[in-house]
Structures are given as structure tokens and as C-alpha cells.
N, C-alpha and C positions, 0 to 999 in steps of 0.2 A: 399588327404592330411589329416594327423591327426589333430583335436583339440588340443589347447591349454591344456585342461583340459587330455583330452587321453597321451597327451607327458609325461606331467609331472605325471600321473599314472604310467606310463610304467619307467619313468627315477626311480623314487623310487621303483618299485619294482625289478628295476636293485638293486641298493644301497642294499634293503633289501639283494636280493641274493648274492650280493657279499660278506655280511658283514656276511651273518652265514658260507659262504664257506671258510671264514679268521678264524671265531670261535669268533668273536666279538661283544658284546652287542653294543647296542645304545649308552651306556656310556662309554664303551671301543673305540669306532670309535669316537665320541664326544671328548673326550682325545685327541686321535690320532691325529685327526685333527682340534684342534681349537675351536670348538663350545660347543654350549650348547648341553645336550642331548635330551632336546626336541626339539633342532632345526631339529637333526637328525629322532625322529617322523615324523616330519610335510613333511620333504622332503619324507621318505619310506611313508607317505601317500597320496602324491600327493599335497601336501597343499601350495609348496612353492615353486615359480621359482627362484633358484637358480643362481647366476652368475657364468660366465667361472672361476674367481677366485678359487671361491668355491668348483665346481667339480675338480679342479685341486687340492686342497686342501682334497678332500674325494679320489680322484685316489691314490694319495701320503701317504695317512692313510690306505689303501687298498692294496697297493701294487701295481698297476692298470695300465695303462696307461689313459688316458682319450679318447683316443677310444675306449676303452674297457669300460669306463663306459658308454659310451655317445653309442654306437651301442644296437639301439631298435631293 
């Protein structure tokens, strides 16, 4: 079983790679979906566990489904 710390590295640099395959800055997906754009930092850096809210809310700025974001 992964760490805690390993999930959420892996969850963000899901985010990262989705978000340059849509063509969208930090601050274009922050828009898109609600937040600040350094909140979107802190998740592509592994910094922040996120709630189901939230990645449903980044799937939906993404175009995504949340299985698609959430499959490590």
C-alpha cells in the first residue's frame, strides 16, 4: 500500500498531466474550476489532500471524469 505522501504525489502529478494535455495554465484550470491558482500549485505538488468535492470539481475543469483523474 502506498503512503499518504506517495498518493497525493502521484494524484498531482495526475492534475499536472492532465492540465498541460487540455493546454491549461495553473491559472486557467484555477478559473475553470473555482479555486485559487496556487491552490492548484500546492495539489500538482503533492502538498494538499484534496476532498472528493474538489477533484470532482478539477475533473469538470478538465474535461475528465473522476476516474480518470483519480486512476494512479
Amino acid at each position: 500500500m502506498k503512503s499518504d505522501r506517495e498518493i497525493l504525489i502521484k494524484f498531482g502529478e495526475k492534475v499536472k498531466d492532465l492540465r498541460k494535455k487540455s493546454g491549461l495554465s495553473q491559472e486557467d484550470l484555477a478559473h475553470e474550476a473555482g479555486f485559487h491558482r496556487t491552490y492548484i500549485g500546492m495539489i500538482e505538488r503533492g502538498e494538499r489532500n484534496i476532498t472528493l468535492v474538489n477533484i470532482q470539481k478539477l475533473a469538470y475543469a478538465l474535461k475528465v471524469s473522476i476516474a480518470e483523474i483519480t486512476d494512479l
